[in-house]
Backbone as ProteinMPNN parsed JSONL, in Angstrom:
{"seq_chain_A": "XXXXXXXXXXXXXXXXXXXXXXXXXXXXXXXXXXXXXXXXXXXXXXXXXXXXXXXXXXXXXXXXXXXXXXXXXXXXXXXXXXXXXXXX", "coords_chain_A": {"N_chain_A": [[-26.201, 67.879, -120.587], [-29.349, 69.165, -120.982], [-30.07, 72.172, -123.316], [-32.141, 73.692, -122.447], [-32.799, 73.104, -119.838], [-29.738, 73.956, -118.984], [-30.26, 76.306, -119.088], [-32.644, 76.674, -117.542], [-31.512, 75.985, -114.889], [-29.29, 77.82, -114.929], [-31.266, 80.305, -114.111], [-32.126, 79.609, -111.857], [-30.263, 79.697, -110.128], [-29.103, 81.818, -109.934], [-30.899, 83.365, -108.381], [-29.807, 82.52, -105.993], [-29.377, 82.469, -102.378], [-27.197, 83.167, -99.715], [-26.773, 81.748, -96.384], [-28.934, 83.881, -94.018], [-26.453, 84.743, -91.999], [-24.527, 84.217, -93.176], [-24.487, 86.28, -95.552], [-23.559, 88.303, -93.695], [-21.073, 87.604, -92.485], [-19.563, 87.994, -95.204], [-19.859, 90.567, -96.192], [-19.071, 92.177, -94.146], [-16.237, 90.628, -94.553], [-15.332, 92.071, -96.615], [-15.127, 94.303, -95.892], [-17.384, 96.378, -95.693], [-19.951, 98.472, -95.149], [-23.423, 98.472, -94.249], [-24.727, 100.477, -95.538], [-23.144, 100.783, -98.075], [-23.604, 98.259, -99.55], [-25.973, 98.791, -99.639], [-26.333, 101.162, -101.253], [-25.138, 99.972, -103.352], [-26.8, 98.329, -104.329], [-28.907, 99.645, -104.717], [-31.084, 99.881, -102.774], [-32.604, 101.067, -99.653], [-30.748, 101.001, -96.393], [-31.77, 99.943, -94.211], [-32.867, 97.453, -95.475], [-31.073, 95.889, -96.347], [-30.349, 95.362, -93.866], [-32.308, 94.028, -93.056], [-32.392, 92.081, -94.373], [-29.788, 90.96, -94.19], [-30.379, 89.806, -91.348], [-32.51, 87.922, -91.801], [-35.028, 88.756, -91.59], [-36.794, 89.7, -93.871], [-36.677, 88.817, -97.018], [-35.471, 89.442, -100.327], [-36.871, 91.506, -102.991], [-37.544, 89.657, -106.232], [-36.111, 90.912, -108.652], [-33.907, 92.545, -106.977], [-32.929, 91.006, -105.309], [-31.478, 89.367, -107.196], [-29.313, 91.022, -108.545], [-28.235, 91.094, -105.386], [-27.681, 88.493, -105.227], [-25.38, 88.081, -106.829], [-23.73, 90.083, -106.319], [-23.092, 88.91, -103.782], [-22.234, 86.186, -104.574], [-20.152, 87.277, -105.847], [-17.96, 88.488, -103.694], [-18.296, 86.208, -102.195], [-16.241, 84.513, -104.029], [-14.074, 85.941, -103.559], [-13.634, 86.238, -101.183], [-13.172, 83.011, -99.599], [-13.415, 81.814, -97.233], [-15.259, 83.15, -95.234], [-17.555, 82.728, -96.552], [-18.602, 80.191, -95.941], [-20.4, 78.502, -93.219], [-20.567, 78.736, -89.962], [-20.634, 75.693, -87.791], [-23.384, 75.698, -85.214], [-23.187, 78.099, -84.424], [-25.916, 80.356, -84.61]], "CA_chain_A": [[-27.475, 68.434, -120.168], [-29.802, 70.042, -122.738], [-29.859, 73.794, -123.733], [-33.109, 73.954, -122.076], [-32.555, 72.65, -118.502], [-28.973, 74.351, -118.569], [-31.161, 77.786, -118.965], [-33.438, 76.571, -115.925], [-30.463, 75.59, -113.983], [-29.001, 79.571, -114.692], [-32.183, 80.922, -113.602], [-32.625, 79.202, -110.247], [-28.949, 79.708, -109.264], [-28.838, 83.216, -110.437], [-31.017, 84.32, -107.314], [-29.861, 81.747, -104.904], [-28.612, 83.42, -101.609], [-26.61, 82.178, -98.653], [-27.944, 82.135, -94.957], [-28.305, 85.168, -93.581], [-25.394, 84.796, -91.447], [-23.128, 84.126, -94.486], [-24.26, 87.263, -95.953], [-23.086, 89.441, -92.949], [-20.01, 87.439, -92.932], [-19.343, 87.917, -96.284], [-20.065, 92.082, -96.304], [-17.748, 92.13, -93.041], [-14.769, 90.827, -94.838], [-15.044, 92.856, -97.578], [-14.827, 95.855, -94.823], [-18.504, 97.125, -96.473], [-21.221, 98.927, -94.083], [-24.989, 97.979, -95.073], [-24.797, 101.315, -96.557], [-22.195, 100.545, -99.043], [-24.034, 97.852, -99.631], [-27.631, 99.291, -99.976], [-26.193, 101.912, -102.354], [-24.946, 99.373, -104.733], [-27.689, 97.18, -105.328], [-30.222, 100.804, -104.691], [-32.192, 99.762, -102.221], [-32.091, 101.625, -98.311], [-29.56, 100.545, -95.527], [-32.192, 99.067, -93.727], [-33.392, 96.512, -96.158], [-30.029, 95.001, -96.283], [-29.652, 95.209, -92.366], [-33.557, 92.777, -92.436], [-31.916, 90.934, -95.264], [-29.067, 89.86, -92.93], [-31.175, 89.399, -90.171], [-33.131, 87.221, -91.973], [-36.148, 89.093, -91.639], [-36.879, 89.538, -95.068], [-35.736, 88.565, -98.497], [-35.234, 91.037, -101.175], [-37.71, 91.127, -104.216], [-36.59, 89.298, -107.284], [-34.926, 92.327, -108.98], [-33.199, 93.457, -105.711], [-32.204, 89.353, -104.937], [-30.817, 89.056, -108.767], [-28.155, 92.124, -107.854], [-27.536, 90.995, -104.302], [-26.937, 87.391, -104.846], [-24.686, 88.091, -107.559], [-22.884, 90.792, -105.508], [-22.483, 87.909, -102.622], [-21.279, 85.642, -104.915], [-18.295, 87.742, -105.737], [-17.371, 88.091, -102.367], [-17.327, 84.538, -101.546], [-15.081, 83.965, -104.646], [-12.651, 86.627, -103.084], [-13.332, 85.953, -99.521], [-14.434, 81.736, -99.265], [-13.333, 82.047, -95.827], [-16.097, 83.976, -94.801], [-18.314, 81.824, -97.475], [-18.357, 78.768, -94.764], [-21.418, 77.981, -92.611], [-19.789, 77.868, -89.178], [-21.539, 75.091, -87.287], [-23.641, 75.596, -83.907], [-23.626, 79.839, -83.994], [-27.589, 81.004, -84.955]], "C_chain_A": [[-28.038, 69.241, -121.336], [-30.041, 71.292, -122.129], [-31.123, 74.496, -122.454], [-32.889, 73.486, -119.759], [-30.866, 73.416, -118.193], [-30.127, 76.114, -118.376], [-31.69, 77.537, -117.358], [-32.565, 76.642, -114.521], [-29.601, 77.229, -113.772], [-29.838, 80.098, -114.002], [-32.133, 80.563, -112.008], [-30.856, 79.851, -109.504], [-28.283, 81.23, -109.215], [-29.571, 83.917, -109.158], [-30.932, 83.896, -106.028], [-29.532, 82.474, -103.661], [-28.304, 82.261, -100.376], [-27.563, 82.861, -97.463], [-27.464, 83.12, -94.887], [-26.694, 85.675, -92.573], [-23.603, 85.159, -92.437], [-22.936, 85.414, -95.027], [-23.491, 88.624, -94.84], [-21.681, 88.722, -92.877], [-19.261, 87.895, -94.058], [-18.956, 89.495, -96.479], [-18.605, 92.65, -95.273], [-16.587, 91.672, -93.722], [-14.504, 91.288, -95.845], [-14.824, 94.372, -96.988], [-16.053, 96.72, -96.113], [-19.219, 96.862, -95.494], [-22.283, 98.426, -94.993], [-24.868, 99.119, -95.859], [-24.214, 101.431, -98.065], [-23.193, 100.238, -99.932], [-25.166, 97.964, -100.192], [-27.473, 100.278, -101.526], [-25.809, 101.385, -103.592], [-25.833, 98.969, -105.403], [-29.166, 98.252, -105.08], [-31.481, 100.351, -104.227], [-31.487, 101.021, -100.428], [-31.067, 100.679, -97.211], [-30.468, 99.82, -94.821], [-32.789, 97.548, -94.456], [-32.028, 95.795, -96.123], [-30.026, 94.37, -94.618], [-30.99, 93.691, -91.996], [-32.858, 91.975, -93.408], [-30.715, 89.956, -94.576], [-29.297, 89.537, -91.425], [-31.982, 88.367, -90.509], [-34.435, 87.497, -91.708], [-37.362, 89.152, -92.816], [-36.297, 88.748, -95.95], [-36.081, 89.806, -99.748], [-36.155, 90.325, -102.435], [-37.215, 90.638, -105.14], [-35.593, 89.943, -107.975], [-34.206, 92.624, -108.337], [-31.662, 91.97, -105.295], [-31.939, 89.162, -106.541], [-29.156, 89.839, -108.495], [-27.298, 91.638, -106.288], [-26.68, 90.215, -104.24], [-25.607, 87.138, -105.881], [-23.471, 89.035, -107.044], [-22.306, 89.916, -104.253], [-21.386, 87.095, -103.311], [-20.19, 85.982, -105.715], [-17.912, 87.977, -104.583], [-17.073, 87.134, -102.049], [-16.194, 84.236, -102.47], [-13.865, 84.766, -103.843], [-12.451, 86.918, -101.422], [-14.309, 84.423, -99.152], [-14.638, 81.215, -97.751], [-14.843, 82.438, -95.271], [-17.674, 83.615, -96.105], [-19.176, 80.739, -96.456], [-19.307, 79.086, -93.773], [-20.17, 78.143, -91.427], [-21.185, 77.222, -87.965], [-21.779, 75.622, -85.642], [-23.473, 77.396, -83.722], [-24.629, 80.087, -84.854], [-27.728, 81.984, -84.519]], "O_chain_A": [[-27.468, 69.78, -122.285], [-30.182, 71.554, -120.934], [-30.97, 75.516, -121.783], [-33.007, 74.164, -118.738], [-30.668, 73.473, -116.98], [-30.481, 76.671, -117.337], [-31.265, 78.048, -116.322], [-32.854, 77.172, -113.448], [-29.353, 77.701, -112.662], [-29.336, 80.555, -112.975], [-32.108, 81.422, -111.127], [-30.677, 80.357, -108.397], [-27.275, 81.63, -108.633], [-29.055, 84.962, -108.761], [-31.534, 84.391, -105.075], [-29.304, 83.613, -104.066], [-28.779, 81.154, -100.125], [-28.421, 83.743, -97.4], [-26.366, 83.543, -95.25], [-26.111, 86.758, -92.586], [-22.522, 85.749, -92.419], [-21.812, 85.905, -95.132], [-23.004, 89.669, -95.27], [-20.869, 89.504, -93.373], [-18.115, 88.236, -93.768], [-17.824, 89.746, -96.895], [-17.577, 93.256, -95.574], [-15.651, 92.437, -93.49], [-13.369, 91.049, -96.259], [-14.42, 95.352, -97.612], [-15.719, 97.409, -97.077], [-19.372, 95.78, -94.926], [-22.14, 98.056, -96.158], [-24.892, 98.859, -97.062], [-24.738, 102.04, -98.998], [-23.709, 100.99, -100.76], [-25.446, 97.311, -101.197], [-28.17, 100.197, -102.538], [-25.975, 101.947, -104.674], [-25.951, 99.04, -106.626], [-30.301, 97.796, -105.219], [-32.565, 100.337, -104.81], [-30.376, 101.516, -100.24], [-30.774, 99.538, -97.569], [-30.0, 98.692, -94.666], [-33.103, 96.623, -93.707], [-32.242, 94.691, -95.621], [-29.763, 93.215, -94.28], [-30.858, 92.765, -91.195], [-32.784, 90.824, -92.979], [-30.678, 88.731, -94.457], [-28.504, 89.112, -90.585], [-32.32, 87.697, -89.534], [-35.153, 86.509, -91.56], [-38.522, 88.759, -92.691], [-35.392, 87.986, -95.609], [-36.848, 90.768, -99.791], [-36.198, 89.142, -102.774], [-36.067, 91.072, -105.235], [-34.403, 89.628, -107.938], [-33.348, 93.239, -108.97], [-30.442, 91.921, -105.135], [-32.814, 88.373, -106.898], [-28.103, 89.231, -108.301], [-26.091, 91.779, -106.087], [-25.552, 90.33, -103.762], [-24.901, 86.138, -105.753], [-22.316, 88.74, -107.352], [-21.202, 90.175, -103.773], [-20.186, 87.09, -103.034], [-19.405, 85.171, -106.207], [-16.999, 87.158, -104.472], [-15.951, 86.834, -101.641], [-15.181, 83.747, -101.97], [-12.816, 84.187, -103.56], [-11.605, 87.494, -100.739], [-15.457, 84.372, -98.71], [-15.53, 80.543, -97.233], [-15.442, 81.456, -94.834], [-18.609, 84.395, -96.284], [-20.406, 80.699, -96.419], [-19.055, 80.194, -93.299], [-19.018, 77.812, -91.707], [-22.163, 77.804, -87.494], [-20.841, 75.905, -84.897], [-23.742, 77.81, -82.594], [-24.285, 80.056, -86.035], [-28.801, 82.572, -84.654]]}, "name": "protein", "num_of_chains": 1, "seq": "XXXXXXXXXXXXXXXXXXXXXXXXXXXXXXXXXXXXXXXXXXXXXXXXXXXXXXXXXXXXXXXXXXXXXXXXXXXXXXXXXXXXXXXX"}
């Protein structure tokens, strides 16, 4: 792949995020409150709590930090990574 399309391919995947479900999975088996949470990536406790509600999505800056904070969790919990089918 060229230099140029691997760049593009960083960018897009750099603020990807899982469903909201995944992300409260994900926070839950790391035993981390939204607050934890909120204080890492410096936003309030409720913006996380619409972010895994799926109410929102977090501004680019905010979703750069988060989804990069998710995806260390799933590497160290993929359990809790996993879609489970038929609960919305």
């Amino acid at each position: 792949m060229s230099d140029p399309l691997r760049r593009i391919d960083a960018l897009v995947d750099a603020d990807t995020l899982p469903s909201p479900r995944v992300r409260q999975q994900l926070r839950v088996a790391a035993g981390l409150t939204q607050e934890e949470v909120a204080r890492a990536i410096g936003v309030k406790r409720v913006a996380v709590a619409r972010w895994e509600a799926g109410l929102t999505k977090p501004h680019r800056s905010n979703r750069l930090k988060y989804a990069h904070f998710l995806r260390r969790l799933a590497a160290k919990y993929p359990a809790a990574a996993k879609e489970v089918p038929g609960e919305d």
